[in-house]
GUDO-265146 format. One line per field, with one value per residue: x, y, z of N, C-alpha, C, CB in turn; residue number from 1; chain. Coordinates in nm, 4 decimals. Glycine has a CB too. Layout:
# GUDO-265146
n.east c(X/...)
n.north c(Y/...)
n.up c(Z/...)
ca.east c(X/...)
ca.north c(Y/...)
ca.up c(Z/...)
c.east c(X/...)
c.north c(Y/...)
c.up c(Z/...)
cb.east c(X/...)
cb.north c(Y/...)
cb.up c(Z/...)
num c(NUM/...)
chaine c(A/...)
This chain:
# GUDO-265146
n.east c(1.0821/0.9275/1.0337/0.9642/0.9987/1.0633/0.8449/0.6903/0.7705/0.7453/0.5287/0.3913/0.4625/0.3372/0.0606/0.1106/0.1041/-0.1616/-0.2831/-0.3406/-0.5585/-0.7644/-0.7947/-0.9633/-1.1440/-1.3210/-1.3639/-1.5794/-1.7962/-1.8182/-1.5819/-1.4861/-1.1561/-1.1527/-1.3940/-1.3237/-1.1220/-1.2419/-1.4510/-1.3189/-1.1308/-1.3434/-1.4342/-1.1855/-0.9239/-0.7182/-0.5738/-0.3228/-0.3564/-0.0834/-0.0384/-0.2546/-0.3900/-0.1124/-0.1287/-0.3820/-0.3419/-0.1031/-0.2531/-0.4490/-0.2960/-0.2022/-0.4120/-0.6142/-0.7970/-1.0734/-1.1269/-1.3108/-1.3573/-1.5735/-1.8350/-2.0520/-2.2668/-1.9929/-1.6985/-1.4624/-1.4370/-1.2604/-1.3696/-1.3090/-1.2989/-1.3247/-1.2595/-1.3061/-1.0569/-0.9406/-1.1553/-1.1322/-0.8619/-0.8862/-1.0685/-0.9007/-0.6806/-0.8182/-0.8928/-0.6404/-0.5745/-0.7594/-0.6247/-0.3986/-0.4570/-0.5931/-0.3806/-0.2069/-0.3445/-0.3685/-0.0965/-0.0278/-0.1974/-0.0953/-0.1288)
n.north c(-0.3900/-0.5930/-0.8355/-1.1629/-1.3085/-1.1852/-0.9739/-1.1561/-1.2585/-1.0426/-0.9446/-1.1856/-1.0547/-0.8808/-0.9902/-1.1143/-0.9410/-0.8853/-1.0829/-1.2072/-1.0048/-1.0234/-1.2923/-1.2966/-1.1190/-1.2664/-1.4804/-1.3925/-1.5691/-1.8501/-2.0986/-2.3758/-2.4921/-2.5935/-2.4671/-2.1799/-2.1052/-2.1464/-1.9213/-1.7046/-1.7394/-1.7310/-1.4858/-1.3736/-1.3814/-1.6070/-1.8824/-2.0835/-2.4129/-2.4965/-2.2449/-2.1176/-2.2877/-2.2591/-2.0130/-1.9895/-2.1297/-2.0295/-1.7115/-1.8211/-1.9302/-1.6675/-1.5904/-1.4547/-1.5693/-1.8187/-2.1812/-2.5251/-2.8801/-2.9888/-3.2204/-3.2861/-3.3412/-3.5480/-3.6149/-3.5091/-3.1829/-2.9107/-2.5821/-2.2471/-1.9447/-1.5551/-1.4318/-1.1419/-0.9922/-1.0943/-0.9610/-0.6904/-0.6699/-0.7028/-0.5071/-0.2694/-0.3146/-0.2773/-0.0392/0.0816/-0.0679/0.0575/0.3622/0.3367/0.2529/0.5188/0.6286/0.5177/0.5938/0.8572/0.8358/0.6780/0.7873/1.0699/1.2854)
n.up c(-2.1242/-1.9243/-1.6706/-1.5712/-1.3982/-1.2130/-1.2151/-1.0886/-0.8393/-0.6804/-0.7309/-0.6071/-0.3165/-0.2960/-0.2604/-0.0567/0.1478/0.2098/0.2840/0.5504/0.5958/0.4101/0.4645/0.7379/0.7004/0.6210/0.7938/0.9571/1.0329/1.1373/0.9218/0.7407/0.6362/0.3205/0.2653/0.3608/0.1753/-0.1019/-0.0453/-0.0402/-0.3200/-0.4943/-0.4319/-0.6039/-0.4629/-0.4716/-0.2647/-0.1968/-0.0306/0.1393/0.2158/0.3020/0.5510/0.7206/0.7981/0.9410/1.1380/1.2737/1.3215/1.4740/1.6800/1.7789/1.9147/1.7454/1.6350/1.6770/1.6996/1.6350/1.6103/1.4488/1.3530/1.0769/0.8110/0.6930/0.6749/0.9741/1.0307/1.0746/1.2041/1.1826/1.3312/1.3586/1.7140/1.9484/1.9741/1.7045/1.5697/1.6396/1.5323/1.2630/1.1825/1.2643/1.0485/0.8254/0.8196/0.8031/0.5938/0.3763/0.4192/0.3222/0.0556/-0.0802/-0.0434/-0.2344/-0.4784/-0.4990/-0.5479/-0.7899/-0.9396/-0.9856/-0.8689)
ca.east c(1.0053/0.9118/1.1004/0.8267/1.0289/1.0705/0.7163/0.5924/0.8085/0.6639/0.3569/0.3603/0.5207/0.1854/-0.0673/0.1106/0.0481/-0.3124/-0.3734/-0.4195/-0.6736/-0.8620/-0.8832/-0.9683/-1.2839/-1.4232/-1.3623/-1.7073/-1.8536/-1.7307/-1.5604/-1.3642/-1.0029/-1.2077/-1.4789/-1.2405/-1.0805/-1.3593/-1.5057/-1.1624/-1.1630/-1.4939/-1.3698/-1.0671/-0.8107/-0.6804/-0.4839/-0.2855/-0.3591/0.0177/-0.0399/-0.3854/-0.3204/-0.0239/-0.1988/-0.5034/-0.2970/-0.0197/-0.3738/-0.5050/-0.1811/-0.1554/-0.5123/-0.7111/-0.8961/-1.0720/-1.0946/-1.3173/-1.3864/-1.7209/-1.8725/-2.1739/-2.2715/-1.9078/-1.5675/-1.4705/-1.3730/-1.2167/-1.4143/-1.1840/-1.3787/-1.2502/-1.2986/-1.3486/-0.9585/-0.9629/-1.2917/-1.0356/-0.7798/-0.9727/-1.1301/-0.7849/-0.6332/-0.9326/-0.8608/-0.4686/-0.5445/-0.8181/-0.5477/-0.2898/-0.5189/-0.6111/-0.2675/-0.1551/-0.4217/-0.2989/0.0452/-0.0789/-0.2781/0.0321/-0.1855)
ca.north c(-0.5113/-0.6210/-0.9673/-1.1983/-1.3578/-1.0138/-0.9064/-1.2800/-1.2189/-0.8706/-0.9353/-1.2579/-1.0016/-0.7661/-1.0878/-1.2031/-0.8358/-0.8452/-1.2292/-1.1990/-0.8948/-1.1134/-1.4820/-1.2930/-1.0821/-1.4081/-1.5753/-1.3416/-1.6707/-2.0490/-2.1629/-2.4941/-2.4621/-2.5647/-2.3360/-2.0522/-2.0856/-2.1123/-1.8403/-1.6267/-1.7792/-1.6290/-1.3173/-1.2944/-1.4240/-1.7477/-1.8758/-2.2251/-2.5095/-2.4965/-2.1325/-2.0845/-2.3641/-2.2111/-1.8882/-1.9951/-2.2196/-1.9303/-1.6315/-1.8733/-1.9302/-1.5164/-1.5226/-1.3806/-1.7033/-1.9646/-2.3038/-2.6318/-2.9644/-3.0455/-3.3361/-3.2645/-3.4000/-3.5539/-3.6404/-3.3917/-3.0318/-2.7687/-2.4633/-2.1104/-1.7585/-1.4627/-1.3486/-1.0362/-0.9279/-1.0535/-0.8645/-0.5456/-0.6560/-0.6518/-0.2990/-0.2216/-0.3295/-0.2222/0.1162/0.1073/-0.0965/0.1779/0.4577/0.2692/0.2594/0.6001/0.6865/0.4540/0.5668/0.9441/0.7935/0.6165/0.9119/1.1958/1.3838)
ca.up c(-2.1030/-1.7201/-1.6275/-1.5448/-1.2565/-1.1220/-1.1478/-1.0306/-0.7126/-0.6921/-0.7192/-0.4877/-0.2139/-0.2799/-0.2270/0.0912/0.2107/0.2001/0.2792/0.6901/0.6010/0.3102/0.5527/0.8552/0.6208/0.5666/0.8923/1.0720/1.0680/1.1232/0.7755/0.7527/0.5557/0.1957/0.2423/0.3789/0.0110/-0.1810/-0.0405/-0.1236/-0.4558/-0.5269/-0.4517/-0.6641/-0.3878/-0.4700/-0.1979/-0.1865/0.0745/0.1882/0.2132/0.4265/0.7095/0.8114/0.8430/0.9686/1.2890/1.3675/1.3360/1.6235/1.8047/1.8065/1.9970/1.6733/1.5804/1.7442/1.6123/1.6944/1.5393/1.4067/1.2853/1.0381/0.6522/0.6355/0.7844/1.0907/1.0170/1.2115/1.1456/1.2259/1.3325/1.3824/1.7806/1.9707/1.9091/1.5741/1.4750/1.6841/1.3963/1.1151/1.1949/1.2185/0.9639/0.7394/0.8618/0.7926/0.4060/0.3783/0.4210/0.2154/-0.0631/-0.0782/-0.0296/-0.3090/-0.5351/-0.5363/-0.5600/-0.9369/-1.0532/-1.0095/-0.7462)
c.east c(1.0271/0.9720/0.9960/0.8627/1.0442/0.9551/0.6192/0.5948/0.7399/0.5263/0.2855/0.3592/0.3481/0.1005/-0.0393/0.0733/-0.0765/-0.3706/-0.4230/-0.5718/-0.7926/-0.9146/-0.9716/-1.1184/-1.3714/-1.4231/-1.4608/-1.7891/-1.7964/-1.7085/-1.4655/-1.2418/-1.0617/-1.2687/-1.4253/-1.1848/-1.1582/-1.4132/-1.4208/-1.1504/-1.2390/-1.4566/-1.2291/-0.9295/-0.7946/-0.5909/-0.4328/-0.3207/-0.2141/0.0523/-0.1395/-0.3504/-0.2348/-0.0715/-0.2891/-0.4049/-0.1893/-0.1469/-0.4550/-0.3905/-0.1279/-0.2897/-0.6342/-0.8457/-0.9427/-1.1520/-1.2187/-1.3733/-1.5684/-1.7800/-2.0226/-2.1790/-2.1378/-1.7988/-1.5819/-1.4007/-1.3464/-1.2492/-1.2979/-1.3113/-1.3156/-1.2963/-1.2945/-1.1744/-0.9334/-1.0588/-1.1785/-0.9289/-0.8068/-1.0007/-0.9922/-0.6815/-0.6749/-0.9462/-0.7113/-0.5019/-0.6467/-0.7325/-0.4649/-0.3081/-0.5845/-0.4857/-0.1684/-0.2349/-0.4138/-0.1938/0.0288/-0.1469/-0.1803/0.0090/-0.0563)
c.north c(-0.5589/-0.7813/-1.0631/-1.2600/-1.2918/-0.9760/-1.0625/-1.2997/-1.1135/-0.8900/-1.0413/-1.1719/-0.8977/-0.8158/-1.0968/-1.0476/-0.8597/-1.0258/-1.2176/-1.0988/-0.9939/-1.2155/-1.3952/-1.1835/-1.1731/-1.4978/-1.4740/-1.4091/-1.7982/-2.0856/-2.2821/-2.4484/-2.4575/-2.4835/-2.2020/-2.0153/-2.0647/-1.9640/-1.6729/-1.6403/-1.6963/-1.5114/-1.2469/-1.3091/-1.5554/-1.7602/-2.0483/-2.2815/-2.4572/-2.3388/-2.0504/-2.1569/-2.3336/-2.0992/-1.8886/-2.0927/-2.0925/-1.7448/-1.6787/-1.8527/-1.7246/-1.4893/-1.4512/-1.4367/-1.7900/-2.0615/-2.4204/-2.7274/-2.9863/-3.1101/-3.2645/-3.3629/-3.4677/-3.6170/-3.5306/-3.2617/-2.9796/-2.6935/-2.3394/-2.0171/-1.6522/-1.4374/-1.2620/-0.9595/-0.9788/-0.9871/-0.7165/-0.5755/-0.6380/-0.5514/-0.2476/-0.1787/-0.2936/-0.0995/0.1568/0.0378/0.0379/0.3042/0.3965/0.2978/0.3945/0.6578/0.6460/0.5233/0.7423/0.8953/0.7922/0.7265/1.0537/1.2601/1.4409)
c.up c(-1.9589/-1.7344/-1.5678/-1.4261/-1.1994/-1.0719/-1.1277/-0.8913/-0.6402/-0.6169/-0.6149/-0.3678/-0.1730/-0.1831/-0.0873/0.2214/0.2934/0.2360/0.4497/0.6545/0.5127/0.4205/0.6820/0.8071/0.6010/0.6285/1.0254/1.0832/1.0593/0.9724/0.8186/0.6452/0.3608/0.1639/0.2384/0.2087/-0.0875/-0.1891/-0.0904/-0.2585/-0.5238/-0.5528/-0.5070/-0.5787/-0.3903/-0.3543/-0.2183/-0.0369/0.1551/0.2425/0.3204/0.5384/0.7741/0.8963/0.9029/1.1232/1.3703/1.3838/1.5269/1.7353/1.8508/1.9007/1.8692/1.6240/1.6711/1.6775/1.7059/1.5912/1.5523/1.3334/1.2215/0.8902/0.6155/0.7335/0.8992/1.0364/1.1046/1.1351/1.2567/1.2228/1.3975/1.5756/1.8201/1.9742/1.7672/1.4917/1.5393/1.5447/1.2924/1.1064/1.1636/1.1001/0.8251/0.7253/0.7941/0.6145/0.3572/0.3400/0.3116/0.0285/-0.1340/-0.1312/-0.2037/-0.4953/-0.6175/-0.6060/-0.7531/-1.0229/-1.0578/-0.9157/-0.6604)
cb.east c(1.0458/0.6773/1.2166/0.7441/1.1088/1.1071/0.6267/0.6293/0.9284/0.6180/0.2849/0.4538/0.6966/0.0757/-0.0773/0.3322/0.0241/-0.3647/-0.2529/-0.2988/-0.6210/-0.7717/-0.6983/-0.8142/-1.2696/-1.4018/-1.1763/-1.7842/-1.9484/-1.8646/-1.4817/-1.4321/-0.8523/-1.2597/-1.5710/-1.0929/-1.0237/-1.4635/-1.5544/-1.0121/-1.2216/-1.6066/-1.3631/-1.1085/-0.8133/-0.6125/-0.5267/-0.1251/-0.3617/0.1014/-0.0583/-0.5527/-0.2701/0.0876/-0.2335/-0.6361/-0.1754/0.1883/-0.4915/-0.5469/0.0047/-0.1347/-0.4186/-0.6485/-0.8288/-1.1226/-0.8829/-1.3881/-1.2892/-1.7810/-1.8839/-2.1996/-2.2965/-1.8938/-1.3983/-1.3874/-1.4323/-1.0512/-1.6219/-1.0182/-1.5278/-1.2836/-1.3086/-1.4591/-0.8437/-0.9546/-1.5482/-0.9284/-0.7243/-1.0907/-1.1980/-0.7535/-0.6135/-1.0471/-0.8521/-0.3220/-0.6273/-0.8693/-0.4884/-0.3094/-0.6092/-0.6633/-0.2013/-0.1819/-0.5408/-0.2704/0.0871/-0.1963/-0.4673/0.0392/-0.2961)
cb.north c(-0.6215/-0.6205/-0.9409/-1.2857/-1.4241/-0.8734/-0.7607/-1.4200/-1.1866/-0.8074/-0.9722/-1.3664/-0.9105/-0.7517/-1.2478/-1.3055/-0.7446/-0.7597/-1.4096/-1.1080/-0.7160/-1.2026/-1.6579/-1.2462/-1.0364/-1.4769/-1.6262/-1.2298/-1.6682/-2.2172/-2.0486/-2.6710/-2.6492/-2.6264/-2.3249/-2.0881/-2.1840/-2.1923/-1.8713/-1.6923/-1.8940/-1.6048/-1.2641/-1.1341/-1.3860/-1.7961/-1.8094/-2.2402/-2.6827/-2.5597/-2.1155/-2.1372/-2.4769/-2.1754/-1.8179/-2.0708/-2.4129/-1.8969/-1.6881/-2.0503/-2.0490/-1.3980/-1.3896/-1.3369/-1.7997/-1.9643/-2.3560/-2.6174/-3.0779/-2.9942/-3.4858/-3.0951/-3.2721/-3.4380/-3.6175/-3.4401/-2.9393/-2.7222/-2.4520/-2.0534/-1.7409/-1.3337/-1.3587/-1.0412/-0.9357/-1.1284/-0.8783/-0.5532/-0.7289/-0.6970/-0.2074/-0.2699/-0.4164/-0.2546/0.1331/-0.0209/-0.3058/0.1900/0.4951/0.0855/0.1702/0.6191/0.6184/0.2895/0.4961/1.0145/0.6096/0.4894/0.9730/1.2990/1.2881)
cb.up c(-2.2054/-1.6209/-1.5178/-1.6508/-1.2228/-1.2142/-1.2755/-1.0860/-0.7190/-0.8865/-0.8789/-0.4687/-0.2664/-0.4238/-0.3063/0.1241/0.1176/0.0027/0.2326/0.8274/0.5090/0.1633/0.6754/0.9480/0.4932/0.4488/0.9298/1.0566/1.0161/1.1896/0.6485/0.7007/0.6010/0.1578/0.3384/0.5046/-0.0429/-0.1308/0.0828/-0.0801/-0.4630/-0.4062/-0.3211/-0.6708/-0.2611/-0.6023/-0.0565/-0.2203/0.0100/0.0938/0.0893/0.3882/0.7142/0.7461/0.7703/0.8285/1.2412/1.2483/1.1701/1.6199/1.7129/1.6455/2.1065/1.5692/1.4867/1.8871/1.6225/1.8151/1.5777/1.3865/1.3981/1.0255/0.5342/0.5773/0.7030/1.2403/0.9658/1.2845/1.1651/1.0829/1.4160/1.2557/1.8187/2.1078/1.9875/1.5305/1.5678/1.8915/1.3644/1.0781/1.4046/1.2564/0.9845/0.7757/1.0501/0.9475/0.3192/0.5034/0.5548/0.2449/-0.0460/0.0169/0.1325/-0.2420/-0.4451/-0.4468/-0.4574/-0.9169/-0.9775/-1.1386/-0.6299)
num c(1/2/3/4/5/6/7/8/9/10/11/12/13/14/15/16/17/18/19/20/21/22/23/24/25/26/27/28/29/30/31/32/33/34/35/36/37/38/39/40/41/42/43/44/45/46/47/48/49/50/51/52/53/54/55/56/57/58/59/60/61/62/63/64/65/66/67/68/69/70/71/72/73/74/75/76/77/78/79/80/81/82/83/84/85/86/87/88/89/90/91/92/93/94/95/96/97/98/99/100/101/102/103/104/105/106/107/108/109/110/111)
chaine c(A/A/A/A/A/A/A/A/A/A/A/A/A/A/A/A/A/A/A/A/A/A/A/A/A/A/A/A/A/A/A/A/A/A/A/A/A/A/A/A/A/A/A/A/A/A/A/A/A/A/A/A/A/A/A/A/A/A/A/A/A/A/A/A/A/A/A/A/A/A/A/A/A/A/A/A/A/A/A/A/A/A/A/A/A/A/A/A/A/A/A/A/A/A/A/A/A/A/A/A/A/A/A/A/A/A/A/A/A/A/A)
């Protein structure tokens, strides 16, 4: 029988893998921090508030993101988009989970 605090750890350790590659798939056009989630959501990646903002301010502070406030239908948002080295990271990284998954996929079937 699997330990559920074992494979909750586990399995957190997987998610946080794959979370730069997920926000930064869905930041090839301006999203604000709700929408960014939502739109993750959707697709089967939940992520927490306390969990995206960090990622989404140290993504920028690395040069991958850029960020500006915009007033429209609402309070002010800061929308996030990926630019021309984060669209180079993504390819990248899309390339390297690509291989991974392949690799992983023998691994699971005995190959």
């Amino acid at each position: 029988m699997v330990d559920t605090d074992a494979f909750g750890k586990l399995e957190l350790e997987l998610r946080r893998g794959v979370l730069v590659l997920a926000t930064l798939s869905q930041l090839r056009a301006p999203r604000y921090g709700y929408e960014l989630r939502q739109a993750l959501a959707d697709r089967g990646m939940v992520i927490e508030e306390g969990t995206l903002y960090p990622l989404l301010r140290r993504l920028e502070t690395q040069g991958f993101l850029t960020s500006e406030w915009k007033i429209q239908d609402g309070p002010p948002r800061r929308y996030y988009a990926v630019n021309a080295d984060g669209l180079a990271l993504l390819k990248k990284l899309t390339e390297s989970w690509q291989g991974m998954n392949t690799t992983m996929h023998r691994l699971l079937q005995g190959d």
